[in-house]
ROMI-106505 format. One record per residue: x, y, z of N, C-alpha, C, O in turn. Coordinates in pm, whole numbers, plus 50000, padded with zeros to 5 digits. Example, Ala and Ser with C-alpha at 12.3 -4.5 7.8 and 13.67 -1.06 7.14 Angstrom:
% ROMI-106505
513194943150780512304955050780513204967050780514244966850846;512854977550708513674989450714512905000350787513415011450804;
This chain:
% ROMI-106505
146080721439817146140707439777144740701539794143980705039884;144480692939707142790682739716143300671939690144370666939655;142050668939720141620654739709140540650639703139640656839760;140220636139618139210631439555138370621239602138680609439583;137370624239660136220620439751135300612939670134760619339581;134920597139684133810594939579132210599439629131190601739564;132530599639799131450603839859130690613639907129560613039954;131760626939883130850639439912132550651039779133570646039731;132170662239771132770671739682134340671339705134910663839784;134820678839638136520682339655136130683839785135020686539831;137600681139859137880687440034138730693439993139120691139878;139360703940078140710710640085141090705840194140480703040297;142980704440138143920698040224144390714540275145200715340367;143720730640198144660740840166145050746240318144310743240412;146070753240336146490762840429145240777740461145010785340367;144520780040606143490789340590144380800040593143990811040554;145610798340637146830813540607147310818440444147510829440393;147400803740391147930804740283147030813140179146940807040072;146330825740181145450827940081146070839739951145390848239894;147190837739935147390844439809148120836639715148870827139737;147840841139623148370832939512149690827739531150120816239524;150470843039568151730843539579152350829239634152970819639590;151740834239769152100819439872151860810939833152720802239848;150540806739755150150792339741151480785739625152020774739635;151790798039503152400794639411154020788939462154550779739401;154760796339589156100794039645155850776739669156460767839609;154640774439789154820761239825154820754639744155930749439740;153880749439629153800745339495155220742039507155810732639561;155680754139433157190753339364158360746039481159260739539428;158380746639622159080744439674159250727739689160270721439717;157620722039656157230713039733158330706239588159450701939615;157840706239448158030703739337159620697539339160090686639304;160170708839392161760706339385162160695839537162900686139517;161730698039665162120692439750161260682839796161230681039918;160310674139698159440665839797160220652039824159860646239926;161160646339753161960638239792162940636139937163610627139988;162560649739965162900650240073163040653340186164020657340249;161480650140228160390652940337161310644040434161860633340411;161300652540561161650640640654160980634140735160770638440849;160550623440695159570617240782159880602140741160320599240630;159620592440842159760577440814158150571440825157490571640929;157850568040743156670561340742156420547540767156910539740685;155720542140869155660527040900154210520040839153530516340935;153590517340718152440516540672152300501140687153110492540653;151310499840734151580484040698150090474240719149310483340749;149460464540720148210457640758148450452540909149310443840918;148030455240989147960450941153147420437741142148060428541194;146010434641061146210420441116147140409041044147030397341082;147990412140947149040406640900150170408741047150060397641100;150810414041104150890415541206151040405141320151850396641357;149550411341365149040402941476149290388541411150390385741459;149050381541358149100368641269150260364041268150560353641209;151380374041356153030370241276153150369641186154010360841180;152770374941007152700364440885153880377940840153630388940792;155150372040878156170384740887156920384640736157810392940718;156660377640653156790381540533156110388240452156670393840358;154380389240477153400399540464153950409740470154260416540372;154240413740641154360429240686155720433040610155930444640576;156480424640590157670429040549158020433740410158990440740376;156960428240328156850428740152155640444240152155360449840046;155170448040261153780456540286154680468240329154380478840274;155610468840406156740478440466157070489040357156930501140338;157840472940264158960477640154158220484240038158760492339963;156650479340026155930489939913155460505239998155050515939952;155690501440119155190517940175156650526140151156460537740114;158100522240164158920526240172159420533440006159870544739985;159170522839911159230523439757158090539039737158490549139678;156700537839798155780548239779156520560239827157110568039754;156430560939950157120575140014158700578240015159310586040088;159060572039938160290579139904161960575440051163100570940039;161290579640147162600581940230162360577840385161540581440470;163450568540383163920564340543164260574840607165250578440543;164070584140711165330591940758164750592440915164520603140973;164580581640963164620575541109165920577741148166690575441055;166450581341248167910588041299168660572441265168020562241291;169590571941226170290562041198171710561241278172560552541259;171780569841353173120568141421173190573341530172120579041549;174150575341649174220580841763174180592541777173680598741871;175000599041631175300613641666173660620141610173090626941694;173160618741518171770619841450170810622441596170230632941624;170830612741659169910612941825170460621241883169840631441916;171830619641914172130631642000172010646741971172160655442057;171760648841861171420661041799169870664341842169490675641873;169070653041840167690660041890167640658642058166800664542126;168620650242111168480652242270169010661742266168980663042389;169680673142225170320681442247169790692742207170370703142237;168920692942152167920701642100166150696942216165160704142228;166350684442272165250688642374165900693142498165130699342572;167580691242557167450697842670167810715842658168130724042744;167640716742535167860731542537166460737042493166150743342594;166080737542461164180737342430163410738242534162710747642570;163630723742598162700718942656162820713642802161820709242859;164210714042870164900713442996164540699143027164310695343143;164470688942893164420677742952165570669942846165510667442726;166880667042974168230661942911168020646842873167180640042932;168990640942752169080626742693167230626342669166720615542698;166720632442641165350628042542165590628542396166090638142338;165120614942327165060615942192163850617542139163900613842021;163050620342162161510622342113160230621742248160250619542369;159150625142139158120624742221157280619542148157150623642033;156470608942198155720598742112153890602242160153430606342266;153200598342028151660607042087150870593942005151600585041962;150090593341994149070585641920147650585841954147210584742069;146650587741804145520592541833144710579641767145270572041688;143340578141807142240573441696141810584741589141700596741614;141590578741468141290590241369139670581241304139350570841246;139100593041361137320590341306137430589041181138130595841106;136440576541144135980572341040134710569840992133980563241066;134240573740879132470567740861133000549140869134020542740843;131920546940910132160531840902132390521640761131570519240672;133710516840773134320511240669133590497240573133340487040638;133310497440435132280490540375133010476040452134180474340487;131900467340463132130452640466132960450640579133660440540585;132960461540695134540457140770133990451740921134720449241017;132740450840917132050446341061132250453041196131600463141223;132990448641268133760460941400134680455141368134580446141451;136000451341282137270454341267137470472341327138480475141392;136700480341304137800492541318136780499941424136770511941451;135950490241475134970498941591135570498241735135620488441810;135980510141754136680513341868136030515442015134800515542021;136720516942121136680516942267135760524642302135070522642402;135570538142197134600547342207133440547442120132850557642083;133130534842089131940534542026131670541041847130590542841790;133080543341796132940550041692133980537941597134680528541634;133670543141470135170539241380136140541441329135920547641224;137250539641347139060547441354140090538341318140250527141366;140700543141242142440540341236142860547441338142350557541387;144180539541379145590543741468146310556841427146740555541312;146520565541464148120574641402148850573541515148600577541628;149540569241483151200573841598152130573741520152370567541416;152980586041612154170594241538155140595241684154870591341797;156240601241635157130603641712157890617141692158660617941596;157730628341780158240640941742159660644141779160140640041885;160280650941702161780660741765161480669541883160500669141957;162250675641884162160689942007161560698741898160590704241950;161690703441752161110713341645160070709041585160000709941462;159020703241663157680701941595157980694941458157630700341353;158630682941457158810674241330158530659841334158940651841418;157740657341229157450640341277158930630341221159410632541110;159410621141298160580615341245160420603341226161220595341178;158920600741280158420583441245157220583241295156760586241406;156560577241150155330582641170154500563641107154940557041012;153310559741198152860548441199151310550741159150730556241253;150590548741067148970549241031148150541440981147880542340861;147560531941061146300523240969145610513241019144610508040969;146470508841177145820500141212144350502641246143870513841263;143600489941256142190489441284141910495641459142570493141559;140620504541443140290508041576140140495941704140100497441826;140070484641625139850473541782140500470841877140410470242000;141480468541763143180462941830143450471041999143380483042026;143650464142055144150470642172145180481642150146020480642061;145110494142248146240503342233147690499842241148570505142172;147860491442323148880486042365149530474642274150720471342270;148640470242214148990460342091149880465141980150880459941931;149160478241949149480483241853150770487641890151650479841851;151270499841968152600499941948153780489742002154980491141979;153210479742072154340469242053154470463641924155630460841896;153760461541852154110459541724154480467441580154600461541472;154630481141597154760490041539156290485341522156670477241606;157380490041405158660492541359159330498141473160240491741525;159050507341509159830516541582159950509741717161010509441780;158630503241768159050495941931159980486341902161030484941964;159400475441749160400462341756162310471441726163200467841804;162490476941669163940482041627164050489941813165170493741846;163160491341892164000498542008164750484542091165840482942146;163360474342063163370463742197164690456042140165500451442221;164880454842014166230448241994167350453241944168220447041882;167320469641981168860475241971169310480041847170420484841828;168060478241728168710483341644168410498741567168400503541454;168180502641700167550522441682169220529341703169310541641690;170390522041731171340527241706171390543341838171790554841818;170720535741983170620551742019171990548642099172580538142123;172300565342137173210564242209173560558342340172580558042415;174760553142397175250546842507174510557742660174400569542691;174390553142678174100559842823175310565842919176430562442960;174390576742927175830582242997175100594643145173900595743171;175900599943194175620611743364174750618343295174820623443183;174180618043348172880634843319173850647443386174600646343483;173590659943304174430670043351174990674743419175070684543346;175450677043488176070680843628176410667443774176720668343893;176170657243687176240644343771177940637543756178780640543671;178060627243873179100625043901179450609243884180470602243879;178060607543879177970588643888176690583843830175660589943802;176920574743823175290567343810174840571843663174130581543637;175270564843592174650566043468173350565343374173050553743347;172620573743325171240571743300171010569443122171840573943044;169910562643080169850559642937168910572042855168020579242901;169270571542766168580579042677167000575042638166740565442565;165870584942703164780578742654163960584342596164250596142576;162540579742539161350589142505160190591542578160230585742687;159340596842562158630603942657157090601042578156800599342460;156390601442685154760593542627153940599542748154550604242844;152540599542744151480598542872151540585142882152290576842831;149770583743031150050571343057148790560342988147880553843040;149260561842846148430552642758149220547242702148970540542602;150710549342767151590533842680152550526842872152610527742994;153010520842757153710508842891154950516242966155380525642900;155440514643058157310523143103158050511343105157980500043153;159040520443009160130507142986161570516543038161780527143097;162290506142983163520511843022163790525642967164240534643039;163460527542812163720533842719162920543742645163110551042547;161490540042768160430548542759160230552242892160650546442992;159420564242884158870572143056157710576743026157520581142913;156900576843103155610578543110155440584643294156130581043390;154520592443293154320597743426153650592543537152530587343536;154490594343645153900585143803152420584643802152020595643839;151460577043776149990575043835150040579643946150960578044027;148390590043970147870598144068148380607844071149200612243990;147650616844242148000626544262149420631244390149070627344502;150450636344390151830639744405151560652544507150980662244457;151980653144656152050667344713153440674644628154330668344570;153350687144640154120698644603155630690344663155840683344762;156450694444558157730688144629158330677244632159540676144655;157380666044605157790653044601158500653644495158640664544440;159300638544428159820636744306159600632544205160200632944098;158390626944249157750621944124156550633344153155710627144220;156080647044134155350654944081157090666044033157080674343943;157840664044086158750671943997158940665743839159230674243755;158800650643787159190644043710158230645943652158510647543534;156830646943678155720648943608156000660743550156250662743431;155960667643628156120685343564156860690143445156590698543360;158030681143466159080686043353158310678343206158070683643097;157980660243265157800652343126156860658943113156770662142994;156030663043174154580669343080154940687542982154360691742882;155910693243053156530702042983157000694742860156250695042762;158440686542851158530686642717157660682042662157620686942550;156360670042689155460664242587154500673142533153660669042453;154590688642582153810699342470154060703542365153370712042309;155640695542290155860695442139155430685342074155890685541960;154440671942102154160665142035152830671142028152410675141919;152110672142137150760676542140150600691942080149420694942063;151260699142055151650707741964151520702841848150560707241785;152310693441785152170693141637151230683941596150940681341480;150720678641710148870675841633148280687841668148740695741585;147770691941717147210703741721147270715141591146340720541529;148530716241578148910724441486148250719441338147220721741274;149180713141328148680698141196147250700341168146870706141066;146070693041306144980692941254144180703341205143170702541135;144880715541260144160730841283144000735641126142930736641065;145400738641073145610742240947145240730140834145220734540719;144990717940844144570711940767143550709040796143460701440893;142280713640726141190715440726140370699940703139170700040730;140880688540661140410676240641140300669440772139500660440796;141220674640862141460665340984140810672641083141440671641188;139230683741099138860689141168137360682241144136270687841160;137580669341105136240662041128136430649141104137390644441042;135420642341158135610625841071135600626540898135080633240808;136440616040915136800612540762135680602540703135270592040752;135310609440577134120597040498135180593840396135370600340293;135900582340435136500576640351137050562840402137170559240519;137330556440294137790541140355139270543040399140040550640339;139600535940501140890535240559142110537440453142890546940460;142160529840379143040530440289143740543540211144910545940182;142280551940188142190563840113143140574340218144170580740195;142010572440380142420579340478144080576740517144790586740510;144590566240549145840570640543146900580240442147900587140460;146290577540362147420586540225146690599040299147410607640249;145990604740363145590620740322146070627540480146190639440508;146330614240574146770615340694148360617240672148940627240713;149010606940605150370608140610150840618140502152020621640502;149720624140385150540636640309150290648140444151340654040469;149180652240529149480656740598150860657540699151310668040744;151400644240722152720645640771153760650440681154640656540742;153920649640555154960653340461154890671440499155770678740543;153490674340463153730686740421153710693040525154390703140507;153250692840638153870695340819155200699740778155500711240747;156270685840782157610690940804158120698940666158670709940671;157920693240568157820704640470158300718540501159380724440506;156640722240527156630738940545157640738640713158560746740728;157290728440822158590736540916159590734340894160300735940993;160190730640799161470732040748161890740640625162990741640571;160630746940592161210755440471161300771740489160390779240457;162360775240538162660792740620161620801440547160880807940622;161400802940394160740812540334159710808340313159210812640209;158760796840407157210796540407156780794140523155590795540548;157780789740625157860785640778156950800440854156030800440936;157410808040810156310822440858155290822640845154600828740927;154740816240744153120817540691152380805040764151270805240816;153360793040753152960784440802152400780540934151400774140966;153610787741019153670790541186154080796041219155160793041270;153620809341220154200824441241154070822941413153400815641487;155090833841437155040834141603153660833141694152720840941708;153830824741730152800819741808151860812241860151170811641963;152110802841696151420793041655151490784141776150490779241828;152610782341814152500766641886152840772242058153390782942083;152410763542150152520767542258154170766042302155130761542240;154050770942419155700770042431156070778242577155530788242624;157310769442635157550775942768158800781242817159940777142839;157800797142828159700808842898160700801042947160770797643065;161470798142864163090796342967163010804543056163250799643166;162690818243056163020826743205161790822943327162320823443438;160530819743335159630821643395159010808143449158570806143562;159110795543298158490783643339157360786643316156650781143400;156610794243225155150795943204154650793443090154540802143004;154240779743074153790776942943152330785942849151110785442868;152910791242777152330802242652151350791442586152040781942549;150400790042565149150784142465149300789442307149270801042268;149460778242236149630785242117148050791342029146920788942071;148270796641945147140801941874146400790741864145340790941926;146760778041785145690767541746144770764441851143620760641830;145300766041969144500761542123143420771642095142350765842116;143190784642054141940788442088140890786341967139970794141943;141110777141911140340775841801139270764441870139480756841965;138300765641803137350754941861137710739041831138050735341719;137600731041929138230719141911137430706441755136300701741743;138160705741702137570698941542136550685041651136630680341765;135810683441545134740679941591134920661041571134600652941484;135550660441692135940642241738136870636841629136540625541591;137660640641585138190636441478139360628741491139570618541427;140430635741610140920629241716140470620541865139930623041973;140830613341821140530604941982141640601342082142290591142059;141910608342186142970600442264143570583542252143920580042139;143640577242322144690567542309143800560742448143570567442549;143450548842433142770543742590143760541442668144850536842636;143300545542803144650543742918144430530142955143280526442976;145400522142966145430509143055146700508743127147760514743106;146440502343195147690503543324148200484143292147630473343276;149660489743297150550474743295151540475243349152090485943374;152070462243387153030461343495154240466043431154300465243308;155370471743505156780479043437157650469743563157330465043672;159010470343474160070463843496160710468443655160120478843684;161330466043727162360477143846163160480643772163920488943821;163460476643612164530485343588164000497643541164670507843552;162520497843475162010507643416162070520843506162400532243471;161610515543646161320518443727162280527943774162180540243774;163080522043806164740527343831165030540543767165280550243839;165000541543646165480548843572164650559143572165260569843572;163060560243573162330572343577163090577743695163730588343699;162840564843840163700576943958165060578043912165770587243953;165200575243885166650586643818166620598043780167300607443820;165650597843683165070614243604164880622643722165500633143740;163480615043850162680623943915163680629843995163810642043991;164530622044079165300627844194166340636944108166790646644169;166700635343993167570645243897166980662143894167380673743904;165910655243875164660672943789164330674243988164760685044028;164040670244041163890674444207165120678644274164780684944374;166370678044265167160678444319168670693344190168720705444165;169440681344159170500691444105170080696443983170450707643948;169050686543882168520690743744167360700043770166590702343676;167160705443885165920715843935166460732843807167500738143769;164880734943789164890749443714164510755343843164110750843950;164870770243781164750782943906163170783143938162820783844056;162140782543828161480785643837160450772843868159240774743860;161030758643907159920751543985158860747244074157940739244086;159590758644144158780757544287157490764144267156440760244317;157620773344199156020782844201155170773444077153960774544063;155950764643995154780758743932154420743543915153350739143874;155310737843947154650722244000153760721244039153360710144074;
């Protein structure tokens, strides 16, 4: 796949696996018949329309990103979620998780006429990506464009996906015992580092350092286990798509479309059995022994890291609720105590 650069030659979007005709010709054909129905939810929209409240803007800006890309398929119901918590505590030994949420800065040559609108924390210029992964390396909501200034924290409180959590209408499931429990009921949440806020419905890991044993370095251990399928599928993502292994010379605008066909064709190929091999053949992605607890490095890790193209997420520290609070110790004394794997002790 290409694309059309006014500022330097064709780029390739292509696969460096994909090199025979053969292959190139299947995806083609596959893409042809099934692109309607990529699963991914796209949240496109202008941030400082946004920030501004000017909520008929964002809302008329939504509905042309939605009209463009074709398809909603944000979990829409209880059983839909419970299908991917149920697929992270078997994966990933972390029970009632519905995702894992990541978000990067994406380098930019500096945007015509845009002043430091998009000059970021690190001295460079970037759009936002944040996404939200399954337990199978799939994006299920995916957010791209805000300006690099904006605070980190700005941004995903105002993103689709925070406003539909904070007012109930993500449709997740009721809260209920974590496995083998008798009482005390815990909620279904997602999982982040600590460059976003802890909410009820989000977890993020205890600040500092934890002796062996405690419960909050058991809670760390596990959330940072499952959060190696989000950081996985950037990794993966940027590796094989050869556009996203450098800054982008292109204006924001351009750059999102070449960021979010990158998300289409991600789940695409991991969802399509007879190209899923070529795509991410064993090994590709890192991943940890159910028997041992030893997280495996996937292939993309030994590749040399693309050159700043990604930027972490700035850490800031903000105050969290006692209920937020509450509920991580719920998790920790769970994963420390009866939700303990065999194999914790030797690697916490």
């Amino acid at each position: 796949m290409r694309y059309s650069n006014p500022m330097m030659p064709f780029e390739d979007l292509a696969f460096p696996t994909l090199t025979s005709l053969a292959w190139k010709t299947k995806v083609l054909e596959e893409l042809s018949k099934r692109f309607t129905n990529l699963p991914v939810f796209i949240g496109l929209h202008h941030c400082s329309d946004v920030l501004a409240n000017k909520e008929d803007e964002e809302e008329e800006t939504i509905s042309r990103s939605e009209k463009r890309f074709k398809e909603d398929t944000l979990p829409d119901s209880p059983e839909d979620w419970l299908q991917i918590s149920d697929d992270y505590e078997n994966l990933w030994n972390f029970p009632q998780c519905l995702g894992a949420i990541d978000g990067k800065h994406v380098v930019l040559q500096c945007p015509f006429r845009s002043g430091s609108e998009y000059y970021n924390y690190k001295g460079t210029f970037s759009i936002v990506f944040m996404a939200v992964v399954d337990a199978k390396y799939r994006f299920f909501y995916v957010n791209v464009g805000w300006q690099g200034r904006i605070s980190d924290g700005g941004i995903f409180k105002n993103t689709l996906f925070a406003r539909k959590l904070n007012d109930g209408t993500l449709n997740l499931p009721a809260e209920k015992l974590l496995p083998g429990q008798q009482d005390g009921t815990t909620p279904f949440v997602f999982i982040y580092d600590d460059a976003f806020p802890l909410q009820e419905n989000l977890m993020k890991p205890f600040p500092g350092e934890h002796l062996k044993g405690t419960f909050q370095r058991s809670f760390n251990y596990r959330l940072s286990q499952a959060r190696q399928v989000v950081e996985n599928t950037f990794g993966v993502m940027s590796s094989v798509f050869r556009v996203l292994q450098k800054p982008l010379l292109l204006q924001p605008t351009t750059a999102e479309i070449i960021i979010l066909t990158c998300c289409y064709l991600h789940n695409f190929l991991q969802n399509t059995k007879t190209i899923m091999g070529c795509y991410a053949s064993p090994g590709t992605y890192g991943n940890e022994d159910v028997s041992t607890g030893i997280l495996v490095h996937g292939s993309w890790q030994s590749e040399p890291e693309p050159s700043s193209t990604f930027i972490k997420l700035n850490r800031i520290d903000r105050k969290s609720t006692r209920i937020a609070q509450e509920v991580r110790e719920q998790f920790a004394y769970y994963f420390s105590g009866q939700g303990r794997v065999p194999w914790q002790d030797r690697l916490e």
